[in-house]
C-alpha positions as CSV (number, residue, x, y, z in Angstrom):
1,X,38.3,5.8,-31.8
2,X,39.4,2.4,-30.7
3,X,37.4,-0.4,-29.9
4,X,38.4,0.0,-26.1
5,X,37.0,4.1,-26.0
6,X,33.7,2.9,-27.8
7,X,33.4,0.5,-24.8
8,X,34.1,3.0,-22.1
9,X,31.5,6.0,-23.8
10,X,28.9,2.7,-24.2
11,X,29.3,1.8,-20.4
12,X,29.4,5.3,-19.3
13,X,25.9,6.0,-21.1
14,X,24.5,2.6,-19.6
15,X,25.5,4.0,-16.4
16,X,23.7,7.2,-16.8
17,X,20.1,5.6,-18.0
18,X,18.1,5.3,-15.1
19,X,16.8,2.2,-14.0
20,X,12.8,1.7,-13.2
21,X,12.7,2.3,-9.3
22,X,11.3,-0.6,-7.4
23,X,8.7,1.5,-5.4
24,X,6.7,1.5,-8.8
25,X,6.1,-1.9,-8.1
26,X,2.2,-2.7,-6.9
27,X,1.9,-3.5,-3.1
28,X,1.0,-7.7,-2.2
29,X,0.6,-9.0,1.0
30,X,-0.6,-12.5,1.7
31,X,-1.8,-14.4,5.1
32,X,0.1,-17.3,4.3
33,X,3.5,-15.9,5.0
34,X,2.8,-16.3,8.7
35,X,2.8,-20.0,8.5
36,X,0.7,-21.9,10.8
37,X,-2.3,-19.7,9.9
38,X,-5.9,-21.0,9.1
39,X,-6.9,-18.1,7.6
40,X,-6.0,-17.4,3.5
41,X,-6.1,-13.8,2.4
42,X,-4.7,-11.4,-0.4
43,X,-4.0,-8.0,-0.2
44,X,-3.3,-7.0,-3.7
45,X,-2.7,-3.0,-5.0
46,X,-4.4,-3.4,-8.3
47,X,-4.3,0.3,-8.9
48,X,-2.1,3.6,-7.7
49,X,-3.3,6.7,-8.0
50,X,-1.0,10.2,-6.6
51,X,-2.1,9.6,-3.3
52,X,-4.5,6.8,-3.2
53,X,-4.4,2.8,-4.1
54,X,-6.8,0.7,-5.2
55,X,-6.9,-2.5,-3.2
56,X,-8.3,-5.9,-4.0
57,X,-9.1,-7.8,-1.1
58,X,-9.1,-12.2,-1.8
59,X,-10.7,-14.3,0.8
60,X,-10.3,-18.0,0.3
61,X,-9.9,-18.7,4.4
62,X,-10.9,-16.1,6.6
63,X,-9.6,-17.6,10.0
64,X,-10.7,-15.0,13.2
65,X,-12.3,-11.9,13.3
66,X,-9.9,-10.6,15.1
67,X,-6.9,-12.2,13.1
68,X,-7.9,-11.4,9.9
69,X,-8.9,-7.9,10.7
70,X,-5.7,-7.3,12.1
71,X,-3.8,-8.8,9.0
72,X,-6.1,-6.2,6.6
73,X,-5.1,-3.1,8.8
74,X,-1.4,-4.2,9.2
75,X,-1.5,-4.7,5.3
76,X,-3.1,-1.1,4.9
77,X,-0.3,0.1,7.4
78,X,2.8,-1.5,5.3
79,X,1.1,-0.1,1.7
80,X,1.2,3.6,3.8
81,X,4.7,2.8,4.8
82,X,6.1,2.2,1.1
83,X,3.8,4.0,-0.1
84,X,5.8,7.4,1.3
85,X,6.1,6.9,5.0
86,X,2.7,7.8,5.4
87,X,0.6,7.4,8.9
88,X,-3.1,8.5,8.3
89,X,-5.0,6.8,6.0
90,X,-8.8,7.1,4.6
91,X,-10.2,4.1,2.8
92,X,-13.9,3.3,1.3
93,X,-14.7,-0.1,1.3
94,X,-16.2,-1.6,-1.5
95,X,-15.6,1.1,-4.0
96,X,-15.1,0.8,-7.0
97,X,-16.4,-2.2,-6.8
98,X,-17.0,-5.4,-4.4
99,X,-14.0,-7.0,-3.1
100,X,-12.1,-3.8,-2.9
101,X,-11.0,-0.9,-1.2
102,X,-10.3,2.6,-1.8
103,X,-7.2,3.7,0.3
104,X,-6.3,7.3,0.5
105,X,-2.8,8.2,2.1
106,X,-2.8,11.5,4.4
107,X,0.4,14.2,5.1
108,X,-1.4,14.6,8.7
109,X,-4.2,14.1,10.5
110,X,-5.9,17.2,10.2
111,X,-5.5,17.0,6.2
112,X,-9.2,16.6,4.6
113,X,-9.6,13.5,2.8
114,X,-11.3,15.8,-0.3
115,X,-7.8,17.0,-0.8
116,X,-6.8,13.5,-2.3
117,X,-9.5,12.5,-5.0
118,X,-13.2,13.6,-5.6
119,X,-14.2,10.1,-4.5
120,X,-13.4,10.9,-0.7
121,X,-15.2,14.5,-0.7
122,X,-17.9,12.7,1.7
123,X,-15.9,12.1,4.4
124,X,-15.1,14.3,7.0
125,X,-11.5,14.0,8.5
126,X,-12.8,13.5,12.0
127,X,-15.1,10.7,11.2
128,X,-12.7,8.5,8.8
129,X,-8.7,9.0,9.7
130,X,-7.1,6.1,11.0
131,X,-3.9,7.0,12.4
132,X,-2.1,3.5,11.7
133,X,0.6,4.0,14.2
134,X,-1.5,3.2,17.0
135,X,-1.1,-0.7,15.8
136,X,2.4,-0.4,15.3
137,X,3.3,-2.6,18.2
138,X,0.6,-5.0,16.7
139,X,1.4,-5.0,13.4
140,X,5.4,-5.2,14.4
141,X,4.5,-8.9,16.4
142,X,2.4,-10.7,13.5
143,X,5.9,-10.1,11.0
């Protein structure tokens, strides 16, 4: 075989390898990208599970109530997003440990948040869904 063919079989096998998909990556989000904000939060994925994350929540700044809530929830809502395209979420706060979250991502409301991980089997699907849609337009303002 000439040099040439053992060039084309090498790049046809490097073609065929497949790459490691950029939605393995862990999920960051942080306050500052906004600019002009007083407020200095992290959102960092520390931790993915099937169908939950494990989030680690930074506070250096937290700015307003209001603000700084909204920048957690719209955080939780772009995780869900690249996550799978998901809409309903469950999260325990605090769990496993200070500073973070437990998130759990839902196919549908009416899904039981047991069906994700024994660590939600104490929440009821009534009490703890948060359909994240409902601060789309929100969320789609503070980009």
């Amino acid at each position: 075989m000439t040099g040439k063919g053992i060039l084309f079989i090498a790049l046809i096998g490097a073609l065929t390898i497949p790459a490691p998909a950029v939605h393995g990556q862990l999920f960051e989000s942080d306050s500052k990208r906004f600019g002009g904000s007083k407020m200095d939060i992290v959102v960092r994925e520390i931790e993915r599970r099937d169908r939950s994350s494990v989030i680690e929540i930074k506070i250096k700044t937290l700015g307003s109530s209001v603000g700084s809530s909204f920048f957690l929830l719209c955080s939780l809502r772009q995780l869900a997003i690249e996550r799978g395209g998901y809409r309903y979420i469950v999260k325990i706060e605090e769990h496993p440990k200070r500073g973070q979250m437990l998130v759990g991502f839902l196919r549908n409301s009416d899904e039981g948040p047991a069906s994700l991980d024994k660590e939600f089997s104490a929440l009821t699907s009534k009490d703890a869904v948060i359909d994240l849609d409902q601060f789309a337009e929100i969320c789609g303002k503070m980009k």
